[in-house]
C-alpha positions in Angstrom: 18.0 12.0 -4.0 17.1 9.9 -1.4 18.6 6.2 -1.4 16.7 3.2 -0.5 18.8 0.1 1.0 15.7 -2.6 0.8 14.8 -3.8 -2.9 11.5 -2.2 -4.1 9.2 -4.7 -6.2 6.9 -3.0 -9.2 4.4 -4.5 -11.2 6.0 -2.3 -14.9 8.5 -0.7 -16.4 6.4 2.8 -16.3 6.4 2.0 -12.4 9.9 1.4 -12.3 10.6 4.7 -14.1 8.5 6.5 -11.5 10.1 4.9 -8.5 13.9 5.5 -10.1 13.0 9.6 -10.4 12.1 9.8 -6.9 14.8 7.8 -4.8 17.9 5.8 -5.6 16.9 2.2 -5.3 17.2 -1.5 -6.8 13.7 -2.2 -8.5 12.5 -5.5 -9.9 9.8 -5.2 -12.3 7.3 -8.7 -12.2 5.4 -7.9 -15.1 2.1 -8.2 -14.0 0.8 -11.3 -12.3 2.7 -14.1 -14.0 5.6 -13.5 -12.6 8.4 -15.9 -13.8 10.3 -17.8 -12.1 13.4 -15.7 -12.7 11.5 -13.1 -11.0 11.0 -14.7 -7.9 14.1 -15.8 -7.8 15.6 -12.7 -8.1 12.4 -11.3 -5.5 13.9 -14.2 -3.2 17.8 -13.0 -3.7 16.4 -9.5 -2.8 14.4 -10.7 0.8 17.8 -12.3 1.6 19.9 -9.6 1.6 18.6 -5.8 1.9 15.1 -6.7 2.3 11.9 -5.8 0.0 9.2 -3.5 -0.2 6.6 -4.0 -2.3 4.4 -1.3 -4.2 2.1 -2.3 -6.6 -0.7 -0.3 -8.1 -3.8 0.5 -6.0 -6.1 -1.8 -8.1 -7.8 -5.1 -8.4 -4.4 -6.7 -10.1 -1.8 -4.7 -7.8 -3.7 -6.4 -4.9 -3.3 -9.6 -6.8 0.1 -9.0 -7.1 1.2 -7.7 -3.3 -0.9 -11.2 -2.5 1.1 -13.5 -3.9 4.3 -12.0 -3.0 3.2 -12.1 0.9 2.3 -15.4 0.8 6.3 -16.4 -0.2 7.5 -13.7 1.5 5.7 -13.1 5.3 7.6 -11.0 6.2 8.2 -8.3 3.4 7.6 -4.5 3.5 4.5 -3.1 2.2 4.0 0.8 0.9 0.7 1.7 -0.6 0.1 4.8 -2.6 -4.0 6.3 -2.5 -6.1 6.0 -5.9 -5.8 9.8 -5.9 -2.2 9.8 -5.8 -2.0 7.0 -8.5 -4.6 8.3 -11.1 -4.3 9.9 -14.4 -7.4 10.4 -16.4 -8.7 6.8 -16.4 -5.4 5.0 -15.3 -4.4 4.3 -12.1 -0.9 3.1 -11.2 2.4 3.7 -9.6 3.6 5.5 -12.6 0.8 7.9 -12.3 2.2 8.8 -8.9 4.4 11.9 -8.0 7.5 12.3 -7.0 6.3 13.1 -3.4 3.8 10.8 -3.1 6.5 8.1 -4.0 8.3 8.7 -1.0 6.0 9.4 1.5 4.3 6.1 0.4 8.4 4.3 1.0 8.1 6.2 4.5 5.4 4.7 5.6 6.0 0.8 4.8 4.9 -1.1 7.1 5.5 -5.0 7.8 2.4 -7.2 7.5 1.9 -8.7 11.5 2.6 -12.2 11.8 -0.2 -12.5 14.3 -3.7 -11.6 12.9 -5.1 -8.6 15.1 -8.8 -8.2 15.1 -8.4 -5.2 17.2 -10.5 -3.2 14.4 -14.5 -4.1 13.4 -16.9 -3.3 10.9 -17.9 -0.5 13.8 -14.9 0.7 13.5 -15.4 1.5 9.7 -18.7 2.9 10.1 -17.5 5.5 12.8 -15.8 7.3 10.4 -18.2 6.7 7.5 -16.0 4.4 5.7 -18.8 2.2 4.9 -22.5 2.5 4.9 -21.8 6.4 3.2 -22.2 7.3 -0.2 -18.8 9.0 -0.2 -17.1 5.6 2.0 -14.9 4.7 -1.0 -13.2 8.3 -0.7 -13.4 8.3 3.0 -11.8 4.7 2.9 -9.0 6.7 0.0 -8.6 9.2 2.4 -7.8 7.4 5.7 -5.8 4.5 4.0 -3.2 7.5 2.4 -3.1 8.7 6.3 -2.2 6.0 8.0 -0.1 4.6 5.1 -2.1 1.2 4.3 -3.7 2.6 1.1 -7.1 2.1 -0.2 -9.2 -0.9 -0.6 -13.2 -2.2 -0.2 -14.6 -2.6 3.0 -13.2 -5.9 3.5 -9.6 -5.3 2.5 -9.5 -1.9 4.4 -10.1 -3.8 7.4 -8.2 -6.8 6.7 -4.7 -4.2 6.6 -6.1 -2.2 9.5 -5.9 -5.8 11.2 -2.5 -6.9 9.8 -0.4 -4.4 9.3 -0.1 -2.7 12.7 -2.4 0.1 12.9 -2.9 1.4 16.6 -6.3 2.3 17.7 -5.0 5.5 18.9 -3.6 6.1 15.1 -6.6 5.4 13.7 -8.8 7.5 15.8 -6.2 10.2 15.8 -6.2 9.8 11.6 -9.5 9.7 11.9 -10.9 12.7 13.9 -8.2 15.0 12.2 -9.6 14.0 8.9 -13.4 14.0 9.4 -14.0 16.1 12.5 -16.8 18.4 11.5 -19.1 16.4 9.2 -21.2 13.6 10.2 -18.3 12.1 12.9 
């Protein structure tokens, strides 16, 4: 089993469970959103010494969550699992995830930028049809599990295309080897 050195920061106990059958880490669990202040001090403890990496579901409230946490903590790690890899009938969440897609989404944590980069457009979204297309949600799914920045609307896809180091040639690369042959 794989062991992880940096701290890894869930939003439940089910997510915890997940996370602890596919690597040997240190989890915090914040409970949802109202995380108390135990929690961040513990969160803080953690970003002082081995570091953080934050996964929280791929929904509305795990968005929430990772929020609030970057905004104490600038310059934590960030891992994002797809909604496909995190959905089980009508739930979605970490807990839902496999054991693969658990480590693949550690793998590829990435480090919000400091500096905003607005190397990436709304063009840039629409040359791949991940907006504008009836099927731009899955497309959006799709390339977000790729590149390791997970899945989000319009405006928060290209908020973490923006912050959190995707290259142009990684997104095009991504990009062509996922939609070459339909409407791209």
């Amino acid at each position: 089993m794989k062991r992880i050195k940096e701290i890894i920061i869930v939003e439940g106990r089910a997510d915890e469970r997940a996370v602890k059958t596919a690597v040997d880490a240190e989890v915090i669990v914040t409970s949802g959103y109202g995380i108390s202040s135990e929690t961040w001090d513990r969160i803080q403890r953690a970003h002082q010494g081995p570091g953080i990496l934050v996964l929280t579901d791929p929904d509305h409230a795990g968005e929430e969550i990772r929020t609030r946490i970057s905004q104490r903590f600038l310059d934590a790690m960030h891992c994002f699992l797809s909604r496909e890899d995190a959905t089980a009938g009508d739930d979605i969440g970490v807990e839902n995830a496999s054991t693969g897609s658990i480590i693949k989404a550690l793998e590829k944590a990435r480090c919000r930028q400091t500096e905003q980069n607005c190397r990436f457009s709304a063009s840039d979204l629409s040359a791949f049809g991940l907006v504008g297309s009836k099927d731009a949600a899955d497309r959006r799914d799709a390339m977000g599990k790729a590149l390791g920045i997970g899945y989000g609307n319009a405006r928060t896809f290209l908020r973490r295309l923006n912050n959190y180091g995707v290259t142009k040639e990684e997104y095009n690369e991504n990009g062509k080897a996922l939609f070459t042959g339909d409407r791209t």
